[in-house]
Backbone of each chain as ProteinMPNN parsed JSONL, in Angstrom:
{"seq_chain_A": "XXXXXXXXXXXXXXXXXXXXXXXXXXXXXXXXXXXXXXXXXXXXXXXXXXXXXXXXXXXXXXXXXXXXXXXXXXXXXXXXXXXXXXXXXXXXXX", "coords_chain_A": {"N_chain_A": [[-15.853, 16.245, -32.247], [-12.785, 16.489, -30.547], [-11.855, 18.627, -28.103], [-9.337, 20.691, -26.627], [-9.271, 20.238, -23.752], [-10.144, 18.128, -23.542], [-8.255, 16.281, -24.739], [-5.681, 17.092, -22.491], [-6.91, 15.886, -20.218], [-7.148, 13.057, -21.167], [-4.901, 12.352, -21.713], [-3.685, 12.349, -19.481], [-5.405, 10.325, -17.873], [-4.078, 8.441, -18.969], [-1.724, 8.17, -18.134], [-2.393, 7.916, -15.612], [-3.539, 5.336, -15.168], [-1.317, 4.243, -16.274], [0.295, 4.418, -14.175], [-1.088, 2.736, -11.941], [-1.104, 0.14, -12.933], [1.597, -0.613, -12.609], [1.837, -0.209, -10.019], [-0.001, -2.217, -9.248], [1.297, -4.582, -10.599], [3.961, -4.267, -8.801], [2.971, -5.11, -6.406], [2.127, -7.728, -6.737], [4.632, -8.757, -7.397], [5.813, -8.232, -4.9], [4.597, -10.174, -3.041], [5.04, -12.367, -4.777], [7.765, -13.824, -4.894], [9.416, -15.537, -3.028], [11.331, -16.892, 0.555], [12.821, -19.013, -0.807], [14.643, -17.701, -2.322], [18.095, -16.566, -3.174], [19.005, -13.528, -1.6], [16.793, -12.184, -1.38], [15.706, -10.103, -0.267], [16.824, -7.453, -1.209], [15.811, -7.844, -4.129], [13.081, -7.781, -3.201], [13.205, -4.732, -2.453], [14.011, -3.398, -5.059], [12.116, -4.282, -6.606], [9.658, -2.624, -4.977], [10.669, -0.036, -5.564], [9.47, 0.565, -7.946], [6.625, 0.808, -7.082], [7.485, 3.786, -6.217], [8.01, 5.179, -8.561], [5.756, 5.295, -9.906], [4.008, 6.186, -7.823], [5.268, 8.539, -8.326], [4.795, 9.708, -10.246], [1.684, 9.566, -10.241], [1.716, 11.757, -8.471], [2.543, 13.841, -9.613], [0.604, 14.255, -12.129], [-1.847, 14.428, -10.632], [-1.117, 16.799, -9.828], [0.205, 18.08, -8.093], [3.461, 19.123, -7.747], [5.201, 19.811, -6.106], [5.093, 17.859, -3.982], [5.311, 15.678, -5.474], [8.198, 16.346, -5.999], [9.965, 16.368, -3.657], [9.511, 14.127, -2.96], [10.984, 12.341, -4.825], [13.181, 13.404, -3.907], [13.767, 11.993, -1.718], [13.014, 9.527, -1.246], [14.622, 7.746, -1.981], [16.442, 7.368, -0.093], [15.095, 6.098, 2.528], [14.985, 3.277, 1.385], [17.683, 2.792, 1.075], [18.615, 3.116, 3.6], [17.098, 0.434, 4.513], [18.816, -1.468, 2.983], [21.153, -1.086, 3.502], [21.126, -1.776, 6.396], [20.105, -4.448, 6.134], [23.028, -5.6, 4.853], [24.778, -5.324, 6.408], [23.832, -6.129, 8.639], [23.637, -9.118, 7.96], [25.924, -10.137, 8.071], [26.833, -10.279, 10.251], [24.537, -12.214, 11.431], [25.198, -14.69, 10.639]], "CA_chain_A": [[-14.573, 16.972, -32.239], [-12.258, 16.615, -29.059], [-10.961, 19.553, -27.508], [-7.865, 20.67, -26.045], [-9.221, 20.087, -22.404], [-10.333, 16.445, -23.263], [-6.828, 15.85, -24.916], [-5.61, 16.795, -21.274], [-7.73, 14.777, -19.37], [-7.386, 11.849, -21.117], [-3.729, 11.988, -21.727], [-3.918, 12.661, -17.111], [-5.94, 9.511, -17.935], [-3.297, 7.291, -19.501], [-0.705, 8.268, -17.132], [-2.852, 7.536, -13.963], [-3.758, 3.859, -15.712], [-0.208, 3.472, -16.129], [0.623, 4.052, -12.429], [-2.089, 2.325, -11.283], [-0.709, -0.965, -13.594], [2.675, -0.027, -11.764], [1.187, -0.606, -8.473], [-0.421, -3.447, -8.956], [2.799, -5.635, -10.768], [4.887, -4.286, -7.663], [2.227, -6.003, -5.321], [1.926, -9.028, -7.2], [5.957, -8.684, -7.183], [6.193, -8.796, -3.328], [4.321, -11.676, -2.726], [5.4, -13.635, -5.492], [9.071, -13.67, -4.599], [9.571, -16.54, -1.656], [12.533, -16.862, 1.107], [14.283, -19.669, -1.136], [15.249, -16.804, -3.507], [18.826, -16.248, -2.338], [19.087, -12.781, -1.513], [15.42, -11.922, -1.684], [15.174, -8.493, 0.512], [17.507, -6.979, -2.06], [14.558, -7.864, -5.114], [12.128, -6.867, -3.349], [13.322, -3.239, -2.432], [13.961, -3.419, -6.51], [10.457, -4.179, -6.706], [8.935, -1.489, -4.662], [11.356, 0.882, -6.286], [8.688, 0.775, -9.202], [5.639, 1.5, -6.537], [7.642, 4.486, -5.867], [8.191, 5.619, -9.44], [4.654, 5.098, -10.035], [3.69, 7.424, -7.048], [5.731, 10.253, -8.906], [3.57, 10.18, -11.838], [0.662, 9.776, -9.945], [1.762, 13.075, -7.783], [2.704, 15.047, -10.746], [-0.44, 14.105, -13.139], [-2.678, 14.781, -9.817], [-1.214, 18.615, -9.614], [0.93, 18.014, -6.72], [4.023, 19.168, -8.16], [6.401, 19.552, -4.841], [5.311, 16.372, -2.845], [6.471, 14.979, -5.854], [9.646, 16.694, -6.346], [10.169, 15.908, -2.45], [9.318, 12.31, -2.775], [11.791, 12.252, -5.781], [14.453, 13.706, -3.54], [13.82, 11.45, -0.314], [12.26, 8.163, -1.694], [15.858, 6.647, -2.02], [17.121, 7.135, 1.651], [14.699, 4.573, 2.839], [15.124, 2.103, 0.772], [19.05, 2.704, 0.861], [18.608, 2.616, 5.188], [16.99, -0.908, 4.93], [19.753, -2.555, 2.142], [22.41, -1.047, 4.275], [20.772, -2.568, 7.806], [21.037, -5.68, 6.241], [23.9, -5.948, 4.317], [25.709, -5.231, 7.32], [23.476, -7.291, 9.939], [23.549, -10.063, 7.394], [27.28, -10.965, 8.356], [26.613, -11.077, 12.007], [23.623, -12.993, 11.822], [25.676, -15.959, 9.881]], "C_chain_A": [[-14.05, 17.038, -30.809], [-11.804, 18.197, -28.715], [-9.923, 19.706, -26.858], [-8.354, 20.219, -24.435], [-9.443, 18.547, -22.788], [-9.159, 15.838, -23.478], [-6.141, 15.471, -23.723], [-5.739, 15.741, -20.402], [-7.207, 13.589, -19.974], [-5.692, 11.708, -21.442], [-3.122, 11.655, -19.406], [-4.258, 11.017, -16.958], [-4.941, 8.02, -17.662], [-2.425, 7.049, -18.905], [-0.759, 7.644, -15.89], [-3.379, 5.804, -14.281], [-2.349, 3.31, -15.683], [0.603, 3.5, -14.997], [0.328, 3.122, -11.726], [-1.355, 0.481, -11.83], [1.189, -1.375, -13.005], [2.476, -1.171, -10.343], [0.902, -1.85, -8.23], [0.969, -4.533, -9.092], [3.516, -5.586, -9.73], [4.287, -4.866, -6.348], [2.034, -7.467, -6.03], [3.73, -9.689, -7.272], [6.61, -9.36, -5.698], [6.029, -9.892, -2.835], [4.712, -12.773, -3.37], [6.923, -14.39, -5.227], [9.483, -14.235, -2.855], [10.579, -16.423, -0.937], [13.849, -17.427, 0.803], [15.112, -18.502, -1.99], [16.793, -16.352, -2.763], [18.757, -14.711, -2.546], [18.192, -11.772, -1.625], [15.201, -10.274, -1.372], [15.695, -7.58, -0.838], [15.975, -6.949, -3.138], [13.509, -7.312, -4.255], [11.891, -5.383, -2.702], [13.522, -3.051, -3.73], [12.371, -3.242, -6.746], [9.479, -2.932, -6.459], [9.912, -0.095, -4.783], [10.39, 1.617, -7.472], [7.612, 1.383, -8.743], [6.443, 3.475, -6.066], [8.074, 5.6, -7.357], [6.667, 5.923, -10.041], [3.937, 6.208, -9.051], [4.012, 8.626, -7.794], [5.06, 10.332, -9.654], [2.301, 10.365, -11.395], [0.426, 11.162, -9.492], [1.212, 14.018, -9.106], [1.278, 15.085, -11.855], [-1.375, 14.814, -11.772], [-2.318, 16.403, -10.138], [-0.464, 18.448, -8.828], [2.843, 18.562, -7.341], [5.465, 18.959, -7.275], [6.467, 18.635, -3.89], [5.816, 15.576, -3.969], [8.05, 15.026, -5.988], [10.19, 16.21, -4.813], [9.544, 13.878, -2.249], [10.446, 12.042, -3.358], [13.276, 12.48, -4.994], [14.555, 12.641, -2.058], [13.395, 9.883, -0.444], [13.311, 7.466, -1.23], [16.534, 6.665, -0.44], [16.16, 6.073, 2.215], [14.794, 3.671, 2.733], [16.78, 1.82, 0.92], [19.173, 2.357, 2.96], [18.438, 1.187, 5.19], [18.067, -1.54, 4.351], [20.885, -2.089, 3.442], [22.484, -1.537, 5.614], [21.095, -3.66, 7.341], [21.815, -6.221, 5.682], [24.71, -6.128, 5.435], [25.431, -6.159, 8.826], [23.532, -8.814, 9.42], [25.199, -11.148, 7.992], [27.491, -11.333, 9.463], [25.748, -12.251, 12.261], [24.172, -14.696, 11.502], [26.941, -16.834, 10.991]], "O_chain_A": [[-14.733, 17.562, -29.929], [-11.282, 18.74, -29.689], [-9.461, 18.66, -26.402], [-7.378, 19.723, -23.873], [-8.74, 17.756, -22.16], [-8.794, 14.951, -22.706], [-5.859, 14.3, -23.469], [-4.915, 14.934, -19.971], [-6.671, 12.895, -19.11], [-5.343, 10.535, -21.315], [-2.458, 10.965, -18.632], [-3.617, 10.358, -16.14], [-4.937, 7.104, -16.839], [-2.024, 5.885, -18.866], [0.116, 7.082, -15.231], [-3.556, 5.14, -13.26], [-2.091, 2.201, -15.216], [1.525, 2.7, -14.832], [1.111, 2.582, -10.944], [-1.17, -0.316, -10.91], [1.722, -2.475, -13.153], [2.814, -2.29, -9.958], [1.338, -2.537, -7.306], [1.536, -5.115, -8.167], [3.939, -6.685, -9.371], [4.982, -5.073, -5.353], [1.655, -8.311, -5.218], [3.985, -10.892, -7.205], [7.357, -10.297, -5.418], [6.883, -10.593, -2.291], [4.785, -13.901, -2.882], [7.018, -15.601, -5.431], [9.738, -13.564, -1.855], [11.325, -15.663, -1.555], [14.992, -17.194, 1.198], [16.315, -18.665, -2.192], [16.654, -15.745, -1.701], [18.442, -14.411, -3.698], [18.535, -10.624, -1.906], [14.653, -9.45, -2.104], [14.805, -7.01, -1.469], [15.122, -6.09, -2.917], [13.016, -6.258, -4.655], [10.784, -4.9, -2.467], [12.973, -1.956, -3.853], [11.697, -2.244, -7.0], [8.761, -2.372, -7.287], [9.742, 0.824, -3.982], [10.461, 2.788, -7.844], [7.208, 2.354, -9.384], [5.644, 4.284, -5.594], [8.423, 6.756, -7.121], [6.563, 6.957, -10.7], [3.297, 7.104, -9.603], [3.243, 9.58, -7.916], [4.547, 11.446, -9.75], [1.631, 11.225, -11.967], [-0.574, 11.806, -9.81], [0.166, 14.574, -9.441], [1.052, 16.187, -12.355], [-1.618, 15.995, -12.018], [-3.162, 17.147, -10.637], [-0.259, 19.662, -8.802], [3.481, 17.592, -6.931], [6.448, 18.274, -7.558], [7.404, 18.446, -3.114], [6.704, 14.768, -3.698], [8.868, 14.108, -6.059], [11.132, 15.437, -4.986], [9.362, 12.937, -1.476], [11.226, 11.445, -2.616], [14.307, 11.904, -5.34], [15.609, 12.688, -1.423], [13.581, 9.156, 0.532], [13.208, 6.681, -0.287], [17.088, 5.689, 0.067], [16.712, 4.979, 2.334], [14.757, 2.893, 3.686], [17.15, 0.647, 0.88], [19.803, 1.404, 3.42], [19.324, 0.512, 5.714], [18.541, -2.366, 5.131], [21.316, -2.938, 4.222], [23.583, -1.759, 6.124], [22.133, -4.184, 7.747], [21.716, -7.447, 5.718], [25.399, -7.148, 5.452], [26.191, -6.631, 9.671], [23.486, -9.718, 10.254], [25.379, -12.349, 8.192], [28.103, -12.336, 9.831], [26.03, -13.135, 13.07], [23.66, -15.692, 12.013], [27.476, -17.877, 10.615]]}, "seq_chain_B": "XXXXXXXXXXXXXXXXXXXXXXXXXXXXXXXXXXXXXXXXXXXXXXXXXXXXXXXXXXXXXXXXXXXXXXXXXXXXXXXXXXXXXXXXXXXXXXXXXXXXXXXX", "coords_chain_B": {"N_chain_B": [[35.553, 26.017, -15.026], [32.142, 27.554, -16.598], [28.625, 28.845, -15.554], [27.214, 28.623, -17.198], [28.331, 26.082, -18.951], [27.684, 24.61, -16.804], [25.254, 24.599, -16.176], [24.015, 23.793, -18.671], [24.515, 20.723, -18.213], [23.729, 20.211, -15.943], [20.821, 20.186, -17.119], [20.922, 18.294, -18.72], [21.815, 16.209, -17.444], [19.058, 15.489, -15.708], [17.824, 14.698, -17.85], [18.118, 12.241, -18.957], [18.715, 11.229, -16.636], [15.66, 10.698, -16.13], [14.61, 9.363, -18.419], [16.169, 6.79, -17.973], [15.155, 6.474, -15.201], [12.281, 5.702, -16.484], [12.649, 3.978, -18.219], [13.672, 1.039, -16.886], [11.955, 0.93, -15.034], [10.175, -0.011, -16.752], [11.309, -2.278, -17.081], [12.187, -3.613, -14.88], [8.97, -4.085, -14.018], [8.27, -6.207, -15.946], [9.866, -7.824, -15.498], [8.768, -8.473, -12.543], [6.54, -10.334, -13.194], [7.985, -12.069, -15.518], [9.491, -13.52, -13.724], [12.484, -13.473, -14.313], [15.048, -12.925, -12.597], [17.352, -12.048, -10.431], [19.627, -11.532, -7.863], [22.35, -9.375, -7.454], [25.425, -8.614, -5.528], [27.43, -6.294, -6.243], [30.394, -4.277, -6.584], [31.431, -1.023, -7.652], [33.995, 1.463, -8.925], [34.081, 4.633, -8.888], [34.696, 7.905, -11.286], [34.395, 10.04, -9.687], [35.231, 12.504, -7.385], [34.275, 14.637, -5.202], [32.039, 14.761, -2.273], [29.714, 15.372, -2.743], [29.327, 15.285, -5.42], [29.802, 12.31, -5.257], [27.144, 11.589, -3.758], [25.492, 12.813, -4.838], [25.239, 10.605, -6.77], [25.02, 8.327, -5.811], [22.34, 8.562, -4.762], [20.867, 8.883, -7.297], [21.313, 6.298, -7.862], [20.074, 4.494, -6.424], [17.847, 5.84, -7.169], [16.644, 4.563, -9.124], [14.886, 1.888, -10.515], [15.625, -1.492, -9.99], [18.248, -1.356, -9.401], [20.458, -0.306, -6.576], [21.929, 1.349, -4.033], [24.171, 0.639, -1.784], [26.31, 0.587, -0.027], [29.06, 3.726, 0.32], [32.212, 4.461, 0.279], [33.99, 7.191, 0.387], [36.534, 8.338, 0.421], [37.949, 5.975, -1.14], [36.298, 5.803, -3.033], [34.806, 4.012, -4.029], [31.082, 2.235, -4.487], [29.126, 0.38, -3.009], [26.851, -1.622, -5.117], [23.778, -3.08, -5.293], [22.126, -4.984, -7.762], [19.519, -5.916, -9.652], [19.481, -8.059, -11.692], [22.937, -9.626, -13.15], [24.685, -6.62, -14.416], [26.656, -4.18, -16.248], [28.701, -1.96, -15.638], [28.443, 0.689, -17.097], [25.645, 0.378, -17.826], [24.491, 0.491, -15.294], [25.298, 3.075, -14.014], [24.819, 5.669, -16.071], [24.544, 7.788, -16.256], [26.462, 9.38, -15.21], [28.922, 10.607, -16.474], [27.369, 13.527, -16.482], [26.9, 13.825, -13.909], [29.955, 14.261, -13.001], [30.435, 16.59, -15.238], [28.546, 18.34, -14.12], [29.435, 19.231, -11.562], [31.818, 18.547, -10.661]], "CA_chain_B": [[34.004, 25.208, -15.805], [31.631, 28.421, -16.226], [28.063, 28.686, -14.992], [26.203, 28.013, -18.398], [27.958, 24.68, -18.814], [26.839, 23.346, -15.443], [23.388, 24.452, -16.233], [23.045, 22.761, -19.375], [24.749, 19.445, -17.715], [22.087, 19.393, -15.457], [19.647, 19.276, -17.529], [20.953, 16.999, -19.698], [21.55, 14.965, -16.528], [18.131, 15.164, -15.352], [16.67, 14.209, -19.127], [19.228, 11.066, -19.022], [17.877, 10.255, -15.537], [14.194, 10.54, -16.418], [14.881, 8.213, -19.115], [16.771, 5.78, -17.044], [14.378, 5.845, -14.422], [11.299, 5.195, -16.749], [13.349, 2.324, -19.038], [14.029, 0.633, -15.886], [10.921, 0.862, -14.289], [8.863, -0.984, -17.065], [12.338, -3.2, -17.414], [11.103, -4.28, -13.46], [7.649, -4.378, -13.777], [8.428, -7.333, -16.338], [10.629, -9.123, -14.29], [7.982, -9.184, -11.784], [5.424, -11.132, -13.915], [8.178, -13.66, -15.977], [10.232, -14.32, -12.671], [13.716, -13.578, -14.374], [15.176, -12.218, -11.165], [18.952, -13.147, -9.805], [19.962, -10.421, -7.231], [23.3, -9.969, -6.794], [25.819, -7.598, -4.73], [28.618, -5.75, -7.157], [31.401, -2.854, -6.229], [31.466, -0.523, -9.143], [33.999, 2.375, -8.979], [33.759, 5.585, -9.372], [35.643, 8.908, -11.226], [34.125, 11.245, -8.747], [35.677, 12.72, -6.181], [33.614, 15.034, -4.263], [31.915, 13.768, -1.576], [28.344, 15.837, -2.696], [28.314, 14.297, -6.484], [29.496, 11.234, -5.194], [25.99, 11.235, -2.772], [23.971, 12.612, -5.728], [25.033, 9.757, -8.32], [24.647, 7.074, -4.851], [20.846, 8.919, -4.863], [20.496, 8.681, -7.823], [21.365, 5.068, -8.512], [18.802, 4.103, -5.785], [16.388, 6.099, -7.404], [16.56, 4.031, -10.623], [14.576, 0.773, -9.918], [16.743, -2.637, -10.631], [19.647, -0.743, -8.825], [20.179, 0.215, -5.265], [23.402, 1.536, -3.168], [24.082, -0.063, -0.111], [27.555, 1.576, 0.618], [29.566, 4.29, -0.229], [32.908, 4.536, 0.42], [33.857, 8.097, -0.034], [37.673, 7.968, 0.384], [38.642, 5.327, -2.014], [35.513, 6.126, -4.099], [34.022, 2.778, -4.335], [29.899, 1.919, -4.543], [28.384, -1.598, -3.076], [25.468, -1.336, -5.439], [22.792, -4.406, -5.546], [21.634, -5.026, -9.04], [18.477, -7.236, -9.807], [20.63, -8.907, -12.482], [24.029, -8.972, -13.557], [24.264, -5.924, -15.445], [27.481, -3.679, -16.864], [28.737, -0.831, -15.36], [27.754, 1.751, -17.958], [24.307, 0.712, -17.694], [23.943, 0.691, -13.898], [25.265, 4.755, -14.087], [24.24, 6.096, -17.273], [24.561, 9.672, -15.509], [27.592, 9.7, -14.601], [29.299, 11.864, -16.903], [26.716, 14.211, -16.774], [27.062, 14.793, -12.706], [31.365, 14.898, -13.663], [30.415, 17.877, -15.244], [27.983, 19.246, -13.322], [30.03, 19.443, -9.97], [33.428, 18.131, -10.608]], "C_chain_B": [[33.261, 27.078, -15.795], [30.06, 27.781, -15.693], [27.327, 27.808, -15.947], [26.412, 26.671, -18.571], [27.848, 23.732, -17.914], [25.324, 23.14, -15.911], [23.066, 23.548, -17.066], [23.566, 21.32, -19.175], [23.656, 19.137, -16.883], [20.908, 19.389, -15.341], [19.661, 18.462, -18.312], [20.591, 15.618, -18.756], [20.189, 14.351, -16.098], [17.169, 14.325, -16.462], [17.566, 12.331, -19.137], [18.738, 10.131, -17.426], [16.336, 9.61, -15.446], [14.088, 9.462, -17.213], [15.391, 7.084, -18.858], [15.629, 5.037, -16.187], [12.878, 4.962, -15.07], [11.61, 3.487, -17.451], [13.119, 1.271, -18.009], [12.537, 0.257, -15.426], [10.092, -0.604, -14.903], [10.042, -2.218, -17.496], [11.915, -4.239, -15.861], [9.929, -4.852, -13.218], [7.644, -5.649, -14.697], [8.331, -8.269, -16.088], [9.754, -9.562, -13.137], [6.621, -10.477, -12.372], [6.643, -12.421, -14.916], [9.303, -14.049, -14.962], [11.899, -13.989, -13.169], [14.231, -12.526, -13.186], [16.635, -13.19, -10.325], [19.455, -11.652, -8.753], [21.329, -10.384, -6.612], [24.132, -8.594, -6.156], [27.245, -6.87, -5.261], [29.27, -4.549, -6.223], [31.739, -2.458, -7.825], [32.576, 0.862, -8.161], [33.525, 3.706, -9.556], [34.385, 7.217, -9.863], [35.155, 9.899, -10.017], [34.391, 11.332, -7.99], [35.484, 13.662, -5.035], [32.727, 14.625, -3.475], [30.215, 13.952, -2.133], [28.13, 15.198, -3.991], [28.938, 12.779, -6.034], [27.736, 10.542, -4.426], [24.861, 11.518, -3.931], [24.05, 11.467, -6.623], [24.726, 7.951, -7.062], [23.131, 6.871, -5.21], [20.205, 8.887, -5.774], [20.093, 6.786, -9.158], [20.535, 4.215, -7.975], [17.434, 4.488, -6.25], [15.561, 5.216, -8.864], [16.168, 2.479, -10.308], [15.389, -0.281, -10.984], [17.798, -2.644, -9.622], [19.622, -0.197, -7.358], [21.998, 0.49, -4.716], [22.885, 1.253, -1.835], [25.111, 0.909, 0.649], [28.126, 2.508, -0.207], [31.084, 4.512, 0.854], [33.827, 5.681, -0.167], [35.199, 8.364, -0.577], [38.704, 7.171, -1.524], [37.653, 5.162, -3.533], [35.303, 4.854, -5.083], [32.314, 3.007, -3.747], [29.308, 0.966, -3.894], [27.159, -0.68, -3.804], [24.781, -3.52, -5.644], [22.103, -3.916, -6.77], [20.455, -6.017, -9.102], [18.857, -8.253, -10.715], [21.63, -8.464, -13.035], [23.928, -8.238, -14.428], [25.697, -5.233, -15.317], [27.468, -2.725, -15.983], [27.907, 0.369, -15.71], [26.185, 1.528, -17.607], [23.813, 0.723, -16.688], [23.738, 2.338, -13.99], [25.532, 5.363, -15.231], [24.625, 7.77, -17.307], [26.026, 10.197, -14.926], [28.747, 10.682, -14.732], [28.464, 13.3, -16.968], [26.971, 14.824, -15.086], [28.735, 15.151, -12.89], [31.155, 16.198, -14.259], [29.568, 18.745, -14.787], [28.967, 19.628, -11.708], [31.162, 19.373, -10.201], [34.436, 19.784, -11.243]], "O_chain_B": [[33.818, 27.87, -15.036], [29.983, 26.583, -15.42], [26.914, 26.668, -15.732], [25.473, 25.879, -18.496], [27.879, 22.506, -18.016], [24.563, 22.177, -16.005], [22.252, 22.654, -16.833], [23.08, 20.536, -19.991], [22.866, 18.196, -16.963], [20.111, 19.033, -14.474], [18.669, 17.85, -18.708], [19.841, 14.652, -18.894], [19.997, 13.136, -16.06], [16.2, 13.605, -16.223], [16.889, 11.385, -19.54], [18.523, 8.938, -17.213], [15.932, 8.556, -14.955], [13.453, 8.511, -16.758], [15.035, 6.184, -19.619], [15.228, 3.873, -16.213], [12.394, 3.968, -14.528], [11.088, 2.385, -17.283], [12.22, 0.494, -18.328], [12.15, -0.901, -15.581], [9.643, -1.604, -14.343], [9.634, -3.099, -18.253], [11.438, -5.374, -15.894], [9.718, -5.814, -12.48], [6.845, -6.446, -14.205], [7.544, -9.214, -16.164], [9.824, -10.71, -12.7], [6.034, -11.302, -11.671], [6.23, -13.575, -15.025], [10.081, -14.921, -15.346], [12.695, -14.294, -12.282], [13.719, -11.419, -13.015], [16.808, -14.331, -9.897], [19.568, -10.637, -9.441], [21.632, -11.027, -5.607], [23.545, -7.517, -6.262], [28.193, -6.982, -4.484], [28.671, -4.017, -5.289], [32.11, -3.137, -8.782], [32.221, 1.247, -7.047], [32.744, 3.834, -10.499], [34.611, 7.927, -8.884], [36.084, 10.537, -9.521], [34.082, 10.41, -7.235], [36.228, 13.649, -4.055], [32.269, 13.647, -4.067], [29.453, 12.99, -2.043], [27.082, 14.566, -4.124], [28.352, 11.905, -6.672], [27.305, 9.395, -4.55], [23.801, 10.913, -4.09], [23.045, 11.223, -7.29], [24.36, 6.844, -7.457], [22.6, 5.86, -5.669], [18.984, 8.854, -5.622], [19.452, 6.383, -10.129], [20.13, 3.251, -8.624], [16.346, 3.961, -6.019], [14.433, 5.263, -9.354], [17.074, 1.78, -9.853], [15.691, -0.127, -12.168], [18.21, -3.661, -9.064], [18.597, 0.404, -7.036], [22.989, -0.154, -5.06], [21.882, 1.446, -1.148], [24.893, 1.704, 1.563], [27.903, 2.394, -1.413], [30.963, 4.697, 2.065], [34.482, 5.36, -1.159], [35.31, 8.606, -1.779], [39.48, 7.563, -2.396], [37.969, 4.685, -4.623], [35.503, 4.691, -6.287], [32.115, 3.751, -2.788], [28.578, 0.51, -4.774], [26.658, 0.383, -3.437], [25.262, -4.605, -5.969], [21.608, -2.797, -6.899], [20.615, -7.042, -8.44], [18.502, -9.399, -10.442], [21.687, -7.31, -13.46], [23.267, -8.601, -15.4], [26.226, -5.566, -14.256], [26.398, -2.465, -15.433], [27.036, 0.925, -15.041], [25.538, 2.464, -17.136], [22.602, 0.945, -16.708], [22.649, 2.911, -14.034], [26.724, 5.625, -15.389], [24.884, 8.585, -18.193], [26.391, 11.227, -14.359], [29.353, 11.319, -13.871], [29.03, 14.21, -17.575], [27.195, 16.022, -14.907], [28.953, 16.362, -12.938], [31.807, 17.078, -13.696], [29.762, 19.941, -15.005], [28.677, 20.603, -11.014], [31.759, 20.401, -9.881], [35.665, 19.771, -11.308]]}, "name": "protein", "num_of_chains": 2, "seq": "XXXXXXXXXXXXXXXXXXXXXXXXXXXXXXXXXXXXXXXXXXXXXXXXXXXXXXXXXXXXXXXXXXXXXXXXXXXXXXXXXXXXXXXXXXXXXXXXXXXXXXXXXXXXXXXXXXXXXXXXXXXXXXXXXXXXXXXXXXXXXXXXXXXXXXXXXXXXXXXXXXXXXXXXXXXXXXXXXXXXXXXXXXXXXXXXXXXXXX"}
């Protein structure tokens, strides 16, 4: 007979497996994705968009409830700093 | 607008984003394993005209993997968003009516 704490756990379980499966595709993502690709940087901030969705679940299943909610609120300014460096250095550099 | 129907806009918004962001996510994690992958650089307008939900629906279109904002153009209330493939308006910002009535 399971109990309500194993329910828990192993639902904590399924969550942190499906982060973890996250993680990996968005590293197998980065590297796979070469320089002919036109417009490559773009995909792979897409890409590690997913390692960062994957973190939140990991936070929140861990217990962490406000480094996730503060990841959740700050994640996207990084990623939005680099597209906008080179969208805009992209036209000089040409 | 009163207070109640902001509140329950945003939580509709937030249940509409949660859902976005997860769709998306394993809509990415795909694309990384069968290669379909075209990245291209769209201008989407936008009804909103405050400058604070235009920054939350920017923040929130970055937070939604596939999708990213590059620019915002607050003024004439245009987007540059980068898409991982051509994709529709509606389904880039999904949320959109939902911050319209939360703020607007």
């Amino acid at each position: 007979m399971i109990s309500v704490i194993d329910t828990i756990e192993l639902i904590k379980s399924v969550f942190l497996i499906l982060s973890s499966i996250f993680v990996v595709l968005s590293a197998i993502g980065i590297i796979r994705y070469k320089d002919d690709l036109e417009r490559v940087l773009y995909a792979r901030i897409h890409i590690l968009g997913v390692a960062d969705v994957a973190c939140i679940i990991a936070l929140l299943v861990l217990g962490e409830p406000l480094l996730a909610a503060s990841y959740f609120i700050f994640a996207p300014f990084a990623s939005h700093a680099i597209a906008n460096a080179y969208y805009y250095g992209e036209e000089k550099n040409d | 607008m009163n207070v109640v129907m902001r509140i329950f806009y945003f939580i509709a918004y937030f249940i509409v984003l949660v859902i976005a962001i997860l769709r998306s996510a394993f809509d990415v994690a795909l694309r990384t394993v069968n290669g379909k992958v075209e990245p291209v650089v769209v201008e989407i307008e936008t009804v909103l005209k405050r400058p604070v939900s235009q920054t939350i629906l920017a923040n929130s279109i970055t937070l939604t993997p596939g999708t990213l904002s590059i620019d915002l153009d607050s003024e004439n209330c245009i987007i540059k968003v980068a898409t991982i493939v051509p994709r529709e308006r509606d389904d880039i910002i999904p949320f959109e009516p939902y911050i319209k009535g939360m703020l607007e």
